[in-house]
N, C-alpha and C positions, 0 to 999 in steps of 0.2 A: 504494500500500500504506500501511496506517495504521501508524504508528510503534508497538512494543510492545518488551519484553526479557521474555524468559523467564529468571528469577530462580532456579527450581527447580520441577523435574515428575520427580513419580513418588514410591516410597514414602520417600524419606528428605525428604519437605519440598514443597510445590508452592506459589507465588505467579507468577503472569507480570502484568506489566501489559501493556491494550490502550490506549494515547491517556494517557486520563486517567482510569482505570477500571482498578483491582489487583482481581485477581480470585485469592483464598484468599490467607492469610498463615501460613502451615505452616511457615515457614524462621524462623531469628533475626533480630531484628530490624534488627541491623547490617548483616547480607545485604542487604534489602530498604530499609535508611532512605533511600539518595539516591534510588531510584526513589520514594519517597514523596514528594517536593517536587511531582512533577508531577501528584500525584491528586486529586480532591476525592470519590473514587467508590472503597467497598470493597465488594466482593462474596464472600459465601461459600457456597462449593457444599454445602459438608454439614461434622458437625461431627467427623469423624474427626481424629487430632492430627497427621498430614504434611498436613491443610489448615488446619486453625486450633492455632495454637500460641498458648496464652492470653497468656506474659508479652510475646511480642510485641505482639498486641492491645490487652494493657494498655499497651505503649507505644507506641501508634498513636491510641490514644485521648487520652493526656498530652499528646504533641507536635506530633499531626497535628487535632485538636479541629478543623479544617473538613470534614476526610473523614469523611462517610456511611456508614454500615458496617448492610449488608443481606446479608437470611437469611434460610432457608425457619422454619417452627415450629419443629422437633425442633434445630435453632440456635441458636436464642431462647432454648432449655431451657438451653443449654449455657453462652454466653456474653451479653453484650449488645447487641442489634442494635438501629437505629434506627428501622426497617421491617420488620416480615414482610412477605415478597415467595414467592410459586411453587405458594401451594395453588390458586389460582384462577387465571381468564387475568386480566392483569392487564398493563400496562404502565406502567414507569415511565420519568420526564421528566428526562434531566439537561444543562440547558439544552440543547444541540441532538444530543443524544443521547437516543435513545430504547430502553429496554432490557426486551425481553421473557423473562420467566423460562419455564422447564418446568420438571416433575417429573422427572425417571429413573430409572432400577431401579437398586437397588444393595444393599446388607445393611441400608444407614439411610435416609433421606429424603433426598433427590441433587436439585441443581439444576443445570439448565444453562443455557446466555445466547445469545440472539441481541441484538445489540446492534449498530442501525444507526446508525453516524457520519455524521449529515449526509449522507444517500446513501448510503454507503457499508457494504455487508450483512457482518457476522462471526456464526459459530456461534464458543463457546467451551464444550467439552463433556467432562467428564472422569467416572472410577469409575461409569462407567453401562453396564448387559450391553446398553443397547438406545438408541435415537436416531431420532427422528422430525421432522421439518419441519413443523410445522402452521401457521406464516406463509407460506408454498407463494411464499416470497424464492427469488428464486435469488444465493444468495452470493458476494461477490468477496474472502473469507477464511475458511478452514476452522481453526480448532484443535480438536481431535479426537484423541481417545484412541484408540491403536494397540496395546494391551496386549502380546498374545501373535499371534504366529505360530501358527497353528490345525495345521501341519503337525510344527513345532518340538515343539508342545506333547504332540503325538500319538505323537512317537518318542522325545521322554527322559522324559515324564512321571511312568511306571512307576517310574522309579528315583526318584523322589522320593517316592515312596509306599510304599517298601521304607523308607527312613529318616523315613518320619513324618507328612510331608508330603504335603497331597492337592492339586494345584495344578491338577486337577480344577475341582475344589468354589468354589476361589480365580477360578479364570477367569467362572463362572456370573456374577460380579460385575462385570465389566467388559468389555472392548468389543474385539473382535481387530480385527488389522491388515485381513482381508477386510470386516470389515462397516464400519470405518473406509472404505475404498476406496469399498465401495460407496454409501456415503450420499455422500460427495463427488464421486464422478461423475456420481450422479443429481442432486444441488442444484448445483452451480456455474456459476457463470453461464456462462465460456467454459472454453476449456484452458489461458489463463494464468491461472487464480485457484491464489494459492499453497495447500496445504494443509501445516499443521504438527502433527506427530505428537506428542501428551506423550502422559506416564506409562506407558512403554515399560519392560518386563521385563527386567530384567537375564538372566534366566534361559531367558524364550522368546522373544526377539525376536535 
């Protein structure tokens, strides 16, 4: 298993590092600075603010000036990246790290990562309704977004829609725990490959 810490997943902040590879910085920067000694590699999924927290970035960029910091376009708009990386297929080189982007659905422009360590195959997938494999890898790491229980969501969801709230409307955006399940049964290489679940619902899961 590759070495990683999940820092913060889900709406109040998301950053996990993989190796040497931080992927989103949506927490404070003090949360996240000792796991930055070991990066030279930033990745940002999209530019919502539980994934990119500017004054962090700004000080990621002060103190951390060898980490690379990559993003699809609608990112670009937002903050400053070093690369656009996800409209095209496209693979990027970090030294024996090789990391391919996708698009995925979501209300903004969404990226997600397969990033093969020297051998070694990870999906890193969040705020996406939907997940596909088109490197046809079979993975020996899944992280993967388990949003909502599709049954949970089905029996209290009503009541949140009496107070305001459509969480409905909310879920079309992101990826439940069944179809989580299902892409990582169908992708992984055996039945020890771990699978970790972020950005899990306080409220349907």
């Amino acid at each position: 298993m590759i070495d990683y810490e999940i820092i913060g997943t889900g709406s109040k902040g998301n950053a996990v590092r993989l190796e040497n590879v931080m992927i989103d910085c949506g927490v404070p920067f003090k949360k996240m600075h000792e796991a930055l000694y070991k990066c030279d590699t930033l990745l940002i999924t999209h530019r919502h603010s539980d994934h990119i927290k500017e004054s962090t970035l700004a000080a990621i960029r002060k103190q951390f000036p060898r980490i690379k910091v990559y993003g699809n376009s609608d990112v670009a708009q937002t903050v400053p990246v070093d690369k656009v990386i996800g409209e095209k297929p496209f693979q990027l080189k970090r030294g024996n790290i090789t990391i391919t982007p996708v698009m995925g659905c979501h209300d903004v422009d969404v990226t997600y990562f397969f990033i093969d360590f020297d051998g070694f195959k990870v999906l890193y997938a969040t705020d996406t309704c939907e997940i596909k494999n088109p490197t046809g890898d079979k993975l020996d790491a899944v992280f993967l977004e388990a949003n909502y229980d599709e049954h949970i969501l089905n029996e209290v969801g009503k009541q949140y829609i009496r107070r305001g709230y459509d969480p409905f409307a909310n879920a079309c955006r992101h990826l439940s725990l069944k179809a989580c399940k299902e892409f990582y049964y169908g992708n992984r290489r055996n039945k020890d490959v771990p699978l970790i679940e972020l950005h899990q619902s306080s409220r349907f899961r």
